[in-house]
KEKOL-473133 format. One record per residue: y, z, x of N, C-alpha, C in turn; residue number from 0. Coordinates in Angstrom, 3 decimals. Example, Ala and Ser with C-alpha at 12.3 -4.5 7.8 and 13.67 -1.06 7.14 Angstrom:
BEGIN
R,n_yy,n_zz,n_xx,ca_yy,ca_zz,ca_xx,c_yy,c_zz,c_xx,pos
R,-5.690,7.800,13.190,-4.500,7.800,12.300,-3.300,7.800,13.200,0
R,-2.250,7.080,12.850,-1.060,7.140,13.670,0.030,7.870,12.900,1
// end
This chain:
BEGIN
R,n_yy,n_zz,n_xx,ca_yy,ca_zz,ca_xx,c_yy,c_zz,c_xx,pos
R,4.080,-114.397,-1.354,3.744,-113.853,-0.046,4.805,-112.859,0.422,0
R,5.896,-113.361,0.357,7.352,-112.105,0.344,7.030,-110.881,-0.169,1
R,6.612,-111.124,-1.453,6.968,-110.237,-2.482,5.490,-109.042,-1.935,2
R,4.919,-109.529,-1.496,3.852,-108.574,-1.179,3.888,-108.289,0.349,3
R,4.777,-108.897,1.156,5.075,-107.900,2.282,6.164,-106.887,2.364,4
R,6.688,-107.133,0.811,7.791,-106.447,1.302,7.461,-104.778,0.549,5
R,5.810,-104.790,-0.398,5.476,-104.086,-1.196,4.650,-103.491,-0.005,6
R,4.257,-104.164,0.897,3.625,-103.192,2.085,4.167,-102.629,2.850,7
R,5.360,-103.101,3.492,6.746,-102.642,3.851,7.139,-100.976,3.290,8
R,7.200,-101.212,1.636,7.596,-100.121,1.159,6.691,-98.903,1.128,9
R,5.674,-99.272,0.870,4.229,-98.141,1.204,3.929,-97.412,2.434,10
R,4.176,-98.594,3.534,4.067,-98.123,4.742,5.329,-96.927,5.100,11
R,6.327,-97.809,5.288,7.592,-97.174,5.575,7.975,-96.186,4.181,12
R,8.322,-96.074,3.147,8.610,-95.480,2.524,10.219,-95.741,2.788,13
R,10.347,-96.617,2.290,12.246,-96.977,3.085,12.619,-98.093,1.997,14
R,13.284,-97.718,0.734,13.859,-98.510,0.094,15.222,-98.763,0.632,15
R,15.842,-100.067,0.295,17.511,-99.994,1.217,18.194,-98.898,0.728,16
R,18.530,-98.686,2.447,19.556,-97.482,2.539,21.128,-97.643,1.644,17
R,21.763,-96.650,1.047,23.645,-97.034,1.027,23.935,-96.848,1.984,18
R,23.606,-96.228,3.143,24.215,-96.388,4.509,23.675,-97.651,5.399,19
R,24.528,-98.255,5.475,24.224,-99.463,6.468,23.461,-99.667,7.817,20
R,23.939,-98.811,8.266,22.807,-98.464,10.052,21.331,-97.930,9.263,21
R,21.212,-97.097,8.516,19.741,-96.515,7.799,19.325,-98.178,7.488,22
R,19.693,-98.845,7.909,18.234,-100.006,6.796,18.063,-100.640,8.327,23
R,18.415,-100.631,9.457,17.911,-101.190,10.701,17.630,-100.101,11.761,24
R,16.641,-101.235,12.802,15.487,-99.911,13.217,16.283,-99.868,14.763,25
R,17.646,-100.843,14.845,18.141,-100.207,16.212,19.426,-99.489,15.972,26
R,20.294,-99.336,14.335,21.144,-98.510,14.146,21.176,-97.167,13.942,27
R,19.800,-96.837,14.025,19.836,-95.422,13.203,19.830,-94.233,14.342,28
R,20.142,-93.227,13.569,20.754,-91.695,14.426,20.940,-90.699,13.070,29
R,20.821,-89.918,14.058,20.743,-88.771,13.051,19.891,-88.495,12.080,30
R,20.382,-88.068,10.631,19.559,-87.578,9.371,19.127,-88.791,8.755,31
R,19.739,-90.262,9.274,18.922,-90.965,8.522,18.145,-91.596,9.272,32
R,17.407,-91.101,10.418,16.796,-91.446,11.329,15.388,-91.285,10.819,33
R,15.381,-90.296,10.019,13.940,-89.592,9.256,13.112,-91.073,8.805,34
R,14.178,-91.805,7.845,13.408,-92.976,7.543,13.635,-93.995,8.047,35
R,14.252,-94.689,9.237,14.819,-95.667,9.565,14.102,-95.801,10.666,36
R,13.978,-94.950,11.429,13.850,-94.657,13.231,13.861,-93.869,13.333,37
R,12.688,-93.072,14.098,12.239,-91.779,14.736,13.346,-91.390,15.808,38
R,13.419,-92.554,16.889,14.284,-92.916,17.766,15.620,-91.868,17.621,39
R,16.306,-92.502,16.536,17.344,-92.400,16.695,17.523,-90.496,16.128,40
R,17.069,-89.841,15.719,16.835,-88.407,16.179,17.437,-88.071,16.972,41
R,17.258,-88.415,18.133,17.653,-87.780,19.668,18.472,-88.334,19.881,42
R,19.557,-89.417,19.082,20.874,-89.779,19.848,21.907,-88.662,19.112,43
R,21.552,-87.848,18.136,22.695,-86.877,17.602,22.201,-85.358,17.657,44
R,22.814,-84.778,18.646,22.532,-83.040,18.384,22.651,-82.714,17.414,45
R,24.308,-82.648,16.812,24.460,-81.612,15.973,23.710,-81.574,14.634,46
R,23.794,-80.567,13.717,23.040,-80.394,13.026,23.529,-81.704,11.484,47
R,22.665,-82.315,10.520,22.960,-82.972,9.570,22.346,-82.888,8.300,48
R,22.867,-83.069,7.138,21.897,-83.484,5.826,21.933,-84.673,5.187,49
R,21.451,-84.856,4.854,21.596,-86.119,4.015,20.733,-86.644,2.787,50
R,21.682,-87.154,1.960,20.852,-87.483,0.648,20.807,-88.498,0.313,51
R,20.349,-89.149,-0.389,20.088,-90.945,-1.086,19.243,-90.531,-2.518,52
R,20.155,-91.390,-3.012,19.999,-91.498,-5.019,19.641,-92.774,-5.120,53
R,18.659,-93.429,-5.261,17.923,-94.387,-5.862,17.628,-94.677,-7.080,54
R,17.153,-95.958,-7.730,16.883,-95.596,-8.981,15.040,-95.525,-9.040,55
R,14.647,-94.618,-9.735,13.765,-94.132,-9.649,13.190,-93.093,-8.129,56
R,14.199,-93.172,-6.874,13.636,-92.422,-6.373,14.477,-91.721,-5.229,57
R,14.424,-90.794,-5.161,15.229,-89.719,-4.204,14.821,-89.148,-2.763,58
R,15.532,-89.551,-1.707,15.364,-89.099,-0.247,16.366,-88.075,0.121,59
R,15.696,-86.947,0.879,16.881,-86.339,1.638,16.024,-85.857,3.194,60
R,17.304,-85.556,3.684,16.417,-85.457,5.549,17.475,-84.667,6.318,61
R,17.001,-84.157,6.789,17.745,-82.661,7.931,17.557,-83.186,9.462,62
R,18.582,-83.184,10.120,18.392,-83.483,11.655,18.826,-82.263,12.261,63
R,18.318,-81.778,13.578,19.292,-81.066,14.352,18.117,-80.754,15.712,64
R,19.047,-81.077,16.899,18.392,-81.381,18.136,16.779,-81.639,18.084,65
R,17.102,-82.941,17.862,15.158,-83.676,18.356,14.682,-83.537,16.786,66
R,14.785,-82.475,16.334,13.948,-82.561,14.991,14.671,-83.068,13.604,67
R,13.420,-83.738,12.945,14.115,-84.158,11.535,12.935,-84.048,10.885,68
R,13.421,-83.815,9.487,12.564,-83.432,8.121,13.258,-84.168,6.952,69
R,11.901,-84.375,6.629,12.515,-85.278,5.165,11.625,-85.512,3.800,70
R,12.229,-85.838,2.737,11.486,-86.034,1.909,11.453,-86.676,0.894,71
R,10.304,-87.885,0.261,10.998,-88.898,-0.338,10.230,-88.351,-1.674,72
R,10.797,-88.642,-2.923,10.055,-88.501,-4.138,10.248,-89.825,-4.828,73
R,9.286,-90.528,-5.593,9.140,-91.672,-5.908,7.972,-91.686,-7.354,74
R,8.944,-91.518,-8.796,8.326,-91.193,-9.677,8.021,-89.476,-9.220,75
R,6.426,-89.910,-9.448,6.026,-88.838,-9.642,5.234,-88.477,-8.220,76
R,5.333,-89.250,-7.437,4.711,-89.394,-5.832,5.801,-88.914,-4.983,77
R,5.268,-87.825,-3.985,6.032,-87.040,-3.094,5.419,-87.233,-1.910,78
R,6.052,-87.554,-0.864,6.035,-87.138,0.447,7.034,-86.668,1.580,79
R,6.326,-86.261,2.156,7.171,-85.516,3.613,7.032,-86.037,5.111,80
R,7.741,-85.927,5.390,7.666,-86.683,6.931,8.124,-85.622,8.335,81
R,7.713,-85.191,8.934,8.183,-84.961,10.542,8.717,-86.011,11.677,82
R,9.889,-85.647,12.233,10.141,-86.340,12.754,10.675,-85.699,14.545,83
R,10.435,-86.064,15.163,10.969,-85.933,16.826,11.238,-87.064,17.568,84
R,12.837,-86.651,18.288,13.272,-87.610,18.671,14.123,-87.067,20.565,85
R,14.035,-87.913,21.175,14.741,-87.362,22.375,15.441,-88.841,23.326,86
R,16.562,-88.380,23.790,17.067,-89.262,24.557,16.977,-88.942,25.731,87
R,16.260,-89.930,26.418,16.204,-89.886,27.794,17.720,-90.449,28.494,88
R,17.490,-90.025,30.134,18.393,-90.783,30.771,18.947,-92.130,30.462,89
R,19.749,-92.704,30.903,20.250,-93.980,30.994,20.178,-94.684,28.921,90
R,19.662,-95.933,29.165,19.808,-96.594,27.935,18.685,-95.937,26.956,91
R,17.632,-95.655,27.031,16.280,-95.441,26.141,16.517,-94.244,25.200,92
R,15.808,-94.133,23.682,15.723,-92.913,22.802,14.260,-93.054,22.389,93
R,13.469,-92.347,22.409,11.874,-92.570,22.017,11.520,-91.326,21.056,94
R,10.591,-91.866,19.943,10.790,-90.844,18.288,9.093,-90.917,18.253,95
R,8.994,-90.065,17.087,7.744,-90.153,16.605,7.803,-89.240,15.118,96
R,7.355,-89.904,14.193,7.073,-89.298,12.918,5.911,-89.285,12.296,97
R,5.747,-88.556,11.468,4.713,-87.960,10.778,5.179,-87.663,9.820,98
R,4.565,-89.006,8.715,4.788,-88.857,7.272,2.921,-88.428,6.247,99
R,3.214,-87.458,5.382,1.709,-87.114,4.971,2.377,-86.393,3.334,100
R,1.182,-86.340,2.700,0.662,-85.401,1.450,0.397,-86.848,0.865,101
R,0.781,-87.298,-0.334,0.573,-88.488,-1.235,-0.478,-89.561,-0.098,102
R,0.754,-89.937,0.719,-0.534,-90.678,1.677,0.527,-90.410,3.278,103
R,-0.329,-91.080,3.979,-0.014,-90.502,5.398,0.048,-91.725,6.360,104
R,0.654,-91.558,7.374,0.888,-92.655,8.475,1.537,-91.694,9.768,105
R,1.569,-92.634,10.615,2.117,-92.287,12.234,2.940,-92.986,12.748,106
R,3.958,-92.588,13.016,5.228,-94.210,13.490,5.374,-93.565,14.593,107
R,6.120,-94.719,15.761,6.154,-94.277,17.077,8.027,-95.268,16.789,108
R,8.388,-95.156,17.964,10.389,-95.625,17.609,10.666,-95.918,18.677,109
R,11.513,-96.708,18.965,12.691,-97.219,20.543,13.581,-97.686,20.190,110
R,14.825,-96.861,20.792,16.020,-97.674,20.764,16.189,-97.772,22.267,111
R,16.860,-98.852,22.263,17.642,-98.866,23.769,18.859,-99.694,23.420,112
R,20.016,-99.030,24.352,21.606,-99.414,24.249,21.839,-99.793,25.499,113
R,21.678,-101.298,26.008,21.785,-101.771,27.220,23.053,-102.121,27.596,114
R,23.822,-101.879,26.587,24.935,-102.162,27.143,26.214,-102.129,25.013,115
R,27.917,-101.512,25.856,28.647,-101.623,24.511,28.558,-102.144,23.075,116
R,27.708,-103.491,23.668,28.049,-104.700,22.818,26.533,-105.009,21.962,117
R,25.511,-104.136,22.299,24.028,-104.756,22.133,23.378,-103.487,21.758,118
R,22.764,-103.154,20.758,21.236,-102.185,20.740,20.278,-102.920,20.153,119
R,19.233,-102.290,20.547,17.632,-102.645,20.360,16.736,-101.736,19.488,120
R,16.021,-102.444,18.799,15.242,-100.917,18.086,13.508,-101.704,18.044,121
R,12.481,-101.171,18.105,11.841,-100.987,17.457,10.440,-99.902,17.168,122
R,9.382,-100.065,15.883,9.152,-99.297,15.609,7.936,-99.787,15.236,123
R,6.689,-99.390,14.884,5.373,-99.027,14.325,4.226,-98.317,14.072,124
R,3.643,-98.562,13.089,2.693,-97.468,12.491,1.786,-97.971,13.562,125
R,0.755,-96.078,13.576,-0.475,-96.237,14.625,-1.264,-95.857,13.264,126
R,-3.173,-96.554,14.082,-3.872,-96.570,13.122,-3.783,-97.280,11.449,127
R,-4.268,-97.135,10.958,-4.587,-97.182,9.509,-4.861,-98.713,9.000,128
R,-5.347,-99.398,8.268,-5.746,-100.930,7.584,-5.033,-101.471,7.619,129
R,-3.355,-101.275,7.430,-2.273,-102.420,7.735,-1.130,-102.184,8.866,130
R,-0.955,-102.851,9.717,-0.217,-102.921,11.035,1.057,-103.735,10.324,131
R,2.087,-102.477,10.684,3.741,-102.968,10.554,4.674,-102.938,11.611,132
R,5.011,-104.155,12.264,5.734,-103.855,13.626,7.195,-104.308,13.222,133
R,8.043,-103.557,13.632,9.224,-103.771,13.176,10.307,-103.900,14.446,134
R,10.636,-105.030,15.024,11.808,-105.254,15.942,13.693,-105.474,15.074,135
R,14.306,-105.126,16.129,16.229,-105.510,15.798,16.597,-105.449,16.393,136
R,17.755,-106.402,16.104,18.820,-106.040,17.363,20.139,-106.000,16.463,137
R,21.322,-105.516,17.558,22.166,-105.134,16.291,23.419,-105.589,17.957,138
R,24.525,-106.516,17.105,25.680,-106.695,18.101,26.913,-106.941,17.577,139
R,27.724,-105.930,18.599,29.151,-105.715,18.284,29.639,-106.340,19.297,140
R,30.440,-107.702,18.392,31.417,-108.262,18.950,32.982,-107.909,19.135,141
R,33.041,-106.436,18.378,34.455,-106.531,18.374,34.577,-104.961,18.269,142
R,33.445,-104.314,19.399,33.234,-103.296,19.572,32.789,-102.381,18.277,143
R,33.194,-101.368,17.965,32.780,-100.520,16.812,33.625,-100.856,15.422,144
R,34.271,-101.776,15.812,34.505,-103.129,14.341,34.178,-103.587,13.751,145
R,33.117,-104.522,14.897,31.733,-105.530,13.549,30.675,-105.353,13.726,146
R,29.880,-105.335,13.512,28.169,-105.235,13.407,27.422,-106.278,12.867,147
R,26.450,-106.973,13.389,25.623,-108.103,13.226,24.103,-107.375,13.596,148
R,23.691,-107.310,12.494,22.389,-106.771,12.655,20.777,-108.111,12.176,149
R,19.884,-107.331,12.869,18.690,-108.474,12.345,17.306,-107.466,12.419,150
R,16.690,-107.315,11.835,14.992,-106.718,11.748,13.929,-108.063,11.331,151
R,13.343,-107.650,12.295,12.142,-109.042,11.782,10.997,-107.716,12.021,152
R,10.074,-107.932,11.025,8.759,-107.219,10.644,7.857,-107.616,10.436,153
R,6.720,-107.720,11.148,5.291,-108.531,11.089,4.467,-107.526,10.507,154
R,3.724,-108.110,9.536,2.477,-107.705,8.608,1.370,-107.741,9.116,155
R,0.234,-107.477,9.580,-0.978,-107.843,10.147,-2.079,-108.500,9.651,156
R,-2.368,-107.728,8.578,-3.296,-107.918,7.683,-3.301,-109.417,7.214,157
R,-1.704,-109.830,6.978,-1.745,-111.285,6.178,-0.910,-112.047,6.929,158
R,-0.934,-111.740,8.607,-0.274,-111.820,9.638,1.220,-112.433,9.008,159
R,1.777,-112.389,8.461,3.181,-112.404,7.906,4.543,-111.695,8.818,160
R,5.841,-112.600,8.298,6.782,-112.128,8.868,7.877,-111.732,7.697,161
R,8.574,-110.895,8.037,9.510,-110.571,7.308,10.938,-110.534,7.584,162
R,12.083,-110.738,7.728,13.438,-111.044,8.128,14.687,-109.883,7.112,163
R,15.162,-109.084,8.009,16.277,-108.868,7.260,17.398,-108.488,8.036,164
R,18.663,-109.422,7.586,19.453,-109.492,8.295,21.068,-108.967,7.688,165
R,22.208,-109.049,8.728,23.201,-108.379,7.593,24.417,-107.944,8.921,166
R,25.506,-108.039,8.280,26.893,-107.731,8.751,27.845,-106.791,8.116,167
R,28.618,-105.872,9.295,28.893,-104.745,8.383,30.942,-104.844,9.151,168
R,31.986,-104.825,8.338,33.668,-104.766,8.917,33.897,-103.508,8.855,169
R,34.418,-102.581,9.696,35.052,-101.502,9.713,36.685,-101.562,9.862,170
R,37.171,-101.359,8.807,38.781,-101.634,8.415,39.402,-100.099,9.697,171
R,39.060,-99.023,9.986,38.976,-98.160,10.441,36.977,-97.179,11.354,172
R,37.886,-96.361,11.791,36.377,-95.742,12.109,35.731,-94.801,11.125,173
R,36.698,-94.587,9.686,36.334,-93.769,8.740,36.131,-94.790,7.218,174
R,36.157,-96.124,7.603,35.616,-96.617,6.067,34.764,-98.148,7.136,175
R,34.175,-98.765,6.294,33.430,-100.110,6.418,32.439,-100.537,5.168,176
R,32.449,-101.573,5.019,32.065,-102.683,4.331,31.200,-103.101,4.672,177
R,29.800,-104.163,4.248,28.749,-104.099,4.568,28.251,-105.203,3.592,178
R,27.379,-106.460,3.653,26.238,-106.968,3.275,25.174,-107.277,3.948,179
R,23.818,-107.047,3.143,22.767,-107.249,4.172,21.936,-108.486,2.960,180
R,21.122,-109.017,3.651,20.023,-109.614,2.763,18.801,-110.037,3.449,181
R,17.666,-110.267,2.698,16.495,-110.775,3.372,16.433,-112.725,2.961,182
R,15.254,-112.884,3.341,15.549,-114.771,3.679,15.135,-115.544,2.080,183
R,15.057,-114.709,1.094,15.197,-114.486,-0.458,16.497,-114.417,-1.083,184
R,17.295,-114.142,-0.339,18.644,-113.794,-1.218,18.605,-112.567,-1.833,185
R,17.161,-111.523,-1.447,17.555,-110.095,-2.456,18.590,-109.192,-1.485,186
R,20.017,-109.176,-1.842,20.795,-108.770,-0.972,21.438,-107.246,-1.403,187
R,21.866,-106.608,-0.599,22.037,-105.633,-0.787,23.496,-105.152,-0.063,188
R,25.089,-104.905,-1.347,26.237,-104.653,-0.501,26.939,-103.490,-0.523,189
R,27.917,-103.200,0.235,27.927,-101.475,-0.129,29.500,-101.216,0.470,190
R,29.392,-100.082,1.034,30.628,-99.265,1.448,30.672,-97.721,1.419,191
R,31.223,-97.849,2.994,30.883,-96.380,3.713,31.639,-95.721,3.920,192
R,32.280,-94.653,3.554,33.438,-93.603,3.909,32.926,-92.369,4.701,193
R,34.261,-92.138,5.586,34.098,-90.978,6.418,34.864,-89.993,6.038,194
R,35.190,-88.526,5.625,35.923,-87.831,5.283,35.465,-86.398,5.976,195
R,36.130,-86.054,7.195,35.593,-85.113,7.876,34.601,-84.635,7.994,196
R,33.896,-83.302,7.449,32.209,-83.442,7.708,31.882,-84.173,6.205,197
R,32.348,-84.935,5.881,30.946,-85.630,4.954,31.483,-86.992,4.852,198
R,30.290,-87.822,4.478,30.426,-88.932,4.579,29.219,-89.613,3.307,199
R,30.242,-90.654,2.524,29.697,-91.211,1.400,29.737,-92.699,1.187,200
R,28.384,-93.247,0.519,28.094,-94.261,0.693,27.923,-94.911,-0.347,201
R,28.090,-96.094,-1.127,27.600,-97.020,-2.112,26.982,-98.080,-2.394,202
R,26.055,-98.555,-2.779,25.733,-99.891,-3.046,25.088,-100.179,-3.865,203
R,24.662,-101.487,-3.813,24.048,-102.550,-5.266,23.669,-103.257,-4.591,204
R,22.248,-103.087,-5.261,20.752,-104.015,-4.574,20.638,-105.361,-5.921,205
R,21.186,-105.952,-5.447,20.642,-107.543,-6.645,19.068,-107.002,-7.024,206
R,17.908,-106.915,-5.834,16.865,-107.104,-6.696,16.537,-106.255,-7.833,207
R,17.254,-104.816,-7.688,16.816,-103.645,-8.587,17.647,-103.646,-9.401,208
R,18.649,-104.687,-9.462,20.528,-105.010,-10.072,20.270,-103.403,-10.760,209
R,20.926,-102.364,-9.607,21.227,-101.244,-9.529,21.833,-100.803,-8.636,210
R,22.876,-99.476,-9.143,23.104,-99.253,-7.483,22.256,-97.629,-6.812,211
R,22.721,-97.981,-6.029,22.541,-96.595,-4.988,23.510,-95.834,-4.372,212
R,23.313,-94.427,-4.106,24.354,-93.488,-3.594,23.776,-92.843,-2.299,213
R,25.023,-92.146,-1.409,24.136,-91.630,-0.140,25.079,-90.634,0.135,214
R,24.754,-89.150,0.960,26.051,-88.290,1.502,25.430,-87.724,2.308,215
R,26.504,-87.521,3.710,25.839,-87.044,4.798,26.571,-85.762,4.900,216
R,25.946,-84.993,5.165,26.707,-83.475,5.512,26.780,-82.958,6.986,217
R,27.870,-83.094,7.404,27.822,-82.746,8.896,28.534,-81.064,9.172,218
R,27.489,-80.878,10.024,28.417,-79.083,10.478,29.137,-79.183,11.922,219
R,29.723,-80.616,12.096,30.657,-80.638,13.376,31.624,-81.814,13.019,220
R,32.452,-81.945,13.607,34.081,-82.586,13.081,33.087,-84.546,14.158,221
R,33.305,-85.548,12.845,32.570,-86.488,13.348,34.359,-86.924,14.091,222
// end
């Protein structure tokens, strides 16, 4: 039953785990990896970004810059593209919307809200189509931009199912951190994130694919 929500999961979303740690939850994300994570989080970063992810068997990259993001996943021999818009309103709220199409197509709608230092909120789901994916998180820093305690729970419709993935990330500094995540399977996924002026590089190893993955963000402003 896992094993086939998490294969609808991947169809729907098009979101194998991220090497960046905030990219695999739907209330961490911002910026270029917002394309696949959260529409939302789009509109919490102006400046302009790129970003890439090396998978095995399949390759993402995604462009942010004010409100808009573009992206594109190739998988084998299956390609798609996604649109993305994102804007932050006043006070706590960020509200997204994407548009992924060619191979196959869907509609996601996004929310983050940051109610406060210590707490964000995310979530996200597809409109229309035969299977309904609702995806909630919350993500909390106890020790400010130190630790991270994240959680996504994702309901299936079709086979009304739930899905869980959860995960903690140490930042030794604001330019490196450490990271494991896993779902309620044990397929876990651990990594490590470096900051090096505009770019920023990522690593990990997914037990289930016992492979790893790579990620680099390209920034055109001093993070």
């Amino acid at each position: 039953m896992i094993s086939t929500v998490i294969m609808t999961l991947y169809v729907v979303c098009i979101s194998p785990p991220s090497p960046f740690y905030d990219a695999n939850f739907t209330s961490l994300a911002h910026g270029s990896a917002s394309v696949f994570a959260n529409p939302a989080g789009i509109g919490l970063q102006s400046g302009p970004e790129f970003m890439g992810e090396f998978h095995i068997d399949t390759l993402r990259a995604g462009i942010s810059l004010r409100g808009l993001g573009i992206g594109v996943v190739k998988l084998d021999s299956v390609i798609h593209y996604e649109v993305d818009v994102g804007i932050k309103l006043p006070g706590a709220f960020a509200l997204g919307y994407s548009y992924l199409f060619k191979d196959t197509s869907s509609n996601t709608v996004g929310v983050i809200c940051a109610p406060s230092q210590t707490l964000m909120l995310g979530y996200k789901t597809n409109l229309g189509g035969e299977r309904k994916v609702m995806t909630s998180g919350l993500t909390i820093k106890p020790y400010q931009e130190f630790m991270f305690l994240s959680l996504d729970v994702s309901y299936e419709g079709v086979q009304d199912t739930f899905w869980y993935y959860f995960g903690g990330a140490l930042r030794a500094t604001q330019k490196f951190q450490a990271y494991f995540c896993t779902d309620v399977d044990f397929n876990w996924h651990a990594g490590l994130d470096i900051v090096l002026d505009r770019i920023r590089l990522a690593g990990a190893y997914t037990s289930a694919a016992k492979k790893f993955c790579a990620g680099v963000v390209l920034y055109a402003f001093d993070m």
